[in-house]
N, C-alpha and C positions, 0 to 999 in steps of 0.2 A: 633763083628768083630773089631780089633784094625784096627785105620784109620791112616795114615801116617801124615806128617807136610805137606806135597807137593801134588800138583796136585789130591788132591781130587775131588770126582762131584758130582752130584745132587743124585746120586743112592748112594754114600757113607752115604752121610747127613740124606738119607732117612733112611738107614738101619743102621745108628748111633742112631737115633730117633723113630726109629721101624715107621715110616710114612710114607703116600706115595709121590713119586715125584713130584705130582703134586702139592701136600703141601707145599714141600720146595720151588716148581716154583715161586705160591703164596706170598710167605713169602719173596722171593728175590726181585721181582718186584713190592713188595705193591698194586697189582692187583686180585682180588677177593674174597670170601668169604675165611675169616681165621678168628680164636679168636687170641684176642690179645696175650693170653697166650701160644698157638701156634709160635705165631711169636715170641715173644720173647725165645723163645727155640731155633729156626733155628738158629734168627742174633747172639744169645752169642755164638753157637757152630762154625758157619763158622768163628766166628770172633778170638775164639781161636785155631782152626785151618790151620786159614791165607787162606781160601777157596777165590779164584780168577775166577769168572766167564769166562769158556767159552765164546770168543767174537764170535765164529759163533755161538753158541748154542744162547747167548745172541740178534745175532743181527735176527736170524730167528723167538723168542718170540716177537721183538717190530717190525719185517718186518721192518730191516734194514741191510745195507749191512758193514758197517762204513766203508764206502769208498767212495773220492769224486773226481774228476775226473779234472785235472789240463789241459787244451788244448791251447797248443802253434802251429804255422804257423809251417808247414816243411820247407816251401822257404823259412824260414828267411833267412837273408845273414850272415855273419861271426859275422858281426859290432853290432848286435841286440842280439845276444847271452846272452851277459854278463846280459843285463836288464831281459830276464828272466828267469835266472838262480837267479839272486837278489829278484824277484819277488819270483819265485816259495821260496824261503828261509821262504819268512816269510808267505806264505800259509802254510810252513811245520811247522812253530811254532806253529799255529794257530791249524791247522790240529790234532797234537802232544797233544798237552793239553786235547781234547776232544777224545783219543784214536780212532783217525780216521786215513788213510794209504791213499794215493794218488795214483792213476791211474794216469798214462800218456797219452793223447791223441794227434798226430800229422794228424793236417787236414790241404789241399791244398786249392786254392782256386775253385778251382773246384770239387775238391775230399774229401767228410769228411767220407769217408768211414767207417773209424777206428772207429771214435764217435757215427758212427751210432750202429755199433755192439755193442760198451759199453752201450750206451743209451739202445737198444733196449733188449739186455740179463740181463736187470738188474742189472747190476753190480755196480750202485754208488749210491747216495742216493741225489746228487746236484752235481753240475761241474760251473766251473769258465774258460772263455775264457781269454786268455791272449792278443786277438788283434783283432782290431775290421776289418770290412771291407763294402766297401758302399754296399748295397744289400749282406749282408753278411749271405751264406747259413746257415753257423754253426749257426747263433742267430736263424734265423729261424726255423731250425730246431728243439734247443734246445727250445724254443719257444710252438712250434708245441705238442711236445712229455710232456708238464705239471710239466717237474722236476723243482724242484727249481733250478735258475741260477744265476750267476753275469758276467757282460762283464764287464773285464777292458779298457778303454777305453770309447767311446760313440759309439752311433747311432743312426739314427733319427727313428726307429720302438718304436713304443707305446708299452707299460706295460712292458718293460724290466728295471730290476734293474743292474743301470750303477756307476762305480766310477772310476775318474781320477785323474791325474793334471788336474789345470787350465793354458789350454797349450795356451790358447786362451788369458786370461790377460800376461801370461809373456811373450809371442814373444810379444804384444804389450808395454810392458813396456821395453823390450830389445829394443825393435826399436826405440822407445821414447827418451832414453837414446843416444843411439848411436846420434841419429842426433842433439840434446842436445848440446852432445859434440863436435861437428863440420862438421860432416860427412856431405857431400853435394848432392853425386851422389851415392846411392846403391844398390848393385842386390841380389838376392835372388836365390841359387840354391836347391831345393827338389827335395823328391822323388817320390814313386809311388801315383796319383791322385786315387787310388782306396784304399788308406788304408785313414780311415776318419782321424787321426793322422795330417795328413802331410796336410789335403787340413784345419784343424783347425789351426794349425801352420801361412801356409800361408796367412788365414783370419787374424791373430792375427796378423803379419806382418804390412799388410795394415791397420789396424786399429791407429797402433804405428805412422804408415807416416801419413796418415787421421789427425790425432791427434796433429799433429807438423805443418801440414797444409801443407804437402808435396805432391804432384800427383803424384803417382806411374808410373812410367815408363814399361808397358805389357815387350818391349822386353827384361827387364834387369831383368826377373822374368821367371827361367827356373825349367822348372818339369820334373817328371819324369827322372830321372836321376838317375837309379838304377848300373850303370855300371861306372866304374872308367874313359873309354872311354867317355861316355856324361857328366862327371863332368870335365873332362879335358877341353874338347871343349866350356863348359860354361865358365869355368877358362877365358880362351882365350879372348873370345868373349866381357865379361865383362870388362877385361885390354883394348883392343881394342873401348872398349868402352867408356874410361877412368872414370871407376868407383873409388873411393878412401874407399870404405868397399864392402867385401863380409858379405854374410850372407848365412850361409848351417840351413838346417833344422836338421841333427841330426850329431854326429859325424862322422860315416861311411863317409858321402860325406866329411865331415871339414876333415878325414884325407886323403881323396883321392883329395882333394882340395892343402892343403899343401902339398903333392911332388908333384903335379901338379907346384908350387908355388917355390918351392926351387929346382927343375930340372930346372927351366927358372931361379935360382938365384933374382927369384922378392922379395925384400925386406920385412918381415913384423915387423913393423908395417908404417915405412915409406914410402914406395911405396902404397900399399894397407894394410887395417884394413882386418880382420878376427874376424868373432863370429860365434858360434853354438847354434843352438836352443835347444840343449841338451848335457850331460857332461856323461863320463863315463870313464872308467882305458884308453882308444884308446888314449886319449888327456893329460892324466896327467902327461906325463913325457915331452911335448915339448916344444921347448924356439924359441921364446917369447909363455910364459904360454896366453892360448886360454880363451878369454870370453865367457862365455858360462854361459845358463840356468841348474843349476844345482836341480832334483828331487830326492825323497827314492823311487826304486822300491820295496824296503824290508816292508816299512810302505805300500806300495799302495798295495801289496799281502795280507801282514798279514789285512786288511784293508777289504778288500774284501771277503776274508776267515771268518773274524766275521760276516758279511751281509749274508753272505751265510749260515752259521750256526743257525744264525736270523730265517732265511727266512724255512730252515727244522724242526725249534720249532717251527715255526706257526707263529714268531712275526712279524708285520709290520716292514719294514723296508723304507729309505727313498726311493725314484726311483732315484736320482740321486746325488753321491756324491761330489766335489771334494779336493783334497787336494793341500797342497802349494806349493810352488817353491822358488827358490833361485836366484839372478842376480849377478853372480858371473865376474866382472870386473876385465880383468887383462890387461896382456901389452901388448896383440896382437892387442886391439884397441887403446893406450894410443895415 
């Protein structure tokens, strides 16, 4: 039987070779009894062929799915989008290389419904969380259920393989700096105390003042402040305060800060300093240019995607990574 250039299969290969499929299976996946002269008959003929395995056929002989499972928060807010949409980028490189295709998973903090179905129907072969949270069901779960996993981010649960920034040295070197250069009285606005992110941040913070020999001041340090309404009122409170730097935890609040800031016409950088403990496109175009902790979601995805792909060959991998950061000074605090 003449065999065509394209999309041939294993039953073509067979009855090119007068053999049986099971031979050719063999002979494709260097897995059981064959002679070698056997094998070298299959690989010269699919190879002038241009024969291209079957990827379900392929992934149900090694009981795999090649697919791996990306899980981002549904509440994110608008401001957190762009990190991981950056992120997932370079899981998809990573992903791509290894002829693997990404599941989307979106869990609540009460709801992982979604995940539970992909987990439990088999559908992926590992998954990568994209955000962590304190008692955070998704780890647990994926935990629970034996797949191999990676949280971006941390958490304090044992045996999970974790990679970050070190958010924790740079707000203290952010802070470090700041008061270095003069700063005397400063507050600190975040946000949600249940994403571990933001309460490492704010550890990082106090570490920077600790370190300078400064005593934080409780009420010039406001949390939770997921609403442009409780970052306003912090706004406030802090001026009132007479503080001469703000400090936001991620951009979202530093740009709900600033028109807080320039609807009261308050000067920056003369009246009050402004920093953010993270940088992303929300701040790149503003004047005076925002000091900010600048991170690669793009490196910490694709980053995480190689651990994970570690972790489905069987190899050890570390339990905790992290990656670097950047202290990106500009005029907002000059």
């Amino acid at each position: 039987m003449a065999v065509g250039q394209n999309n041939i299969t294993i039953a073509d290969v067979a009855d090119a070779l007068n053999i049986s499929k099971t031979t050719v299976s063999r002979a494709i996946s260097g897995k059981g009894r064959i002679g070698n002269e056997t094998r070298k008959r299959v690989m010269d003929y699919i190879e002038e062929h241009n024969y291209v395995p079957n990827p379900m056929a392929k992934g149900l002989a090694q009981s795999r799915t090649y697919n791996i499972c990306w899980i981002i928060p549904a509440d994110s807010a608008a401001s957190e989008l762009p990190f991981f949409q950056r992120c997932m980028m370079g899981v998809a490189d990573v992903a791509g290389v290894h002829n693997y295709d990404i599941l989307l998973s979106m869990v609540y903090e009460n709801d992982i419904t979604q995940l539970e179905r992909i987990i439990s129907n088999k559908k992926v072969d590992g998954a990568i969380l994209g955000r962590t949270l304190i008692n955070d069901p998704s780890v647990k779960y994926l935990k629970e259920s034996g797949l191999p996993f990676v949280v971006v981010g941390s958490t304090e649960m044992d045996g999970v393989t974790q990679i970050d920034n070190d958010h924790m040295r740079a707000c203290k070197e952010l802070t470090s700096i700041l008061v270095m250069k003069g700063v005397k009285k400063i507050a600190l606005i975040g946000g949600s105390m249940n994403h571990v992110v933001n309460r490492t941040r704010r550890d990082g913070f106090l570490l920077g003042l600790k370190e300078q020999g400064v005593k934080p001041d409780e009420k010039l340090i406001y949390l939770n402040c997921d609403e442009a309404g409780s970052t306003e009122r912090a706004v406030e409170d802090a001026l009132r305060a007479g503080v001469d730097c703000i400090v936001c935890m991620d951009d979202g609040i530093c740009s709900n800060a600033l028109a807080k800031l320039k609807k009261d016409e308050i000067d920056i950088p003369s009246r009050v300093k402004l920093a953010s403990f993270y940088n992303s496109m929300i701040l790149e175009n503003n004047q005076p240019a925002i000091t900010t902790l600048s991170y690669d979601p793009k490196e910490l995805g694709s980053a995480s995607c190689k651990m994970l792909f570690d972790m489905i060959e069987g190899q050890e991998v570390a339990n905790r990574m992290l990656l670097g950061y950047e202290v990106l000074l500009k005029n907002s605090t000059m």
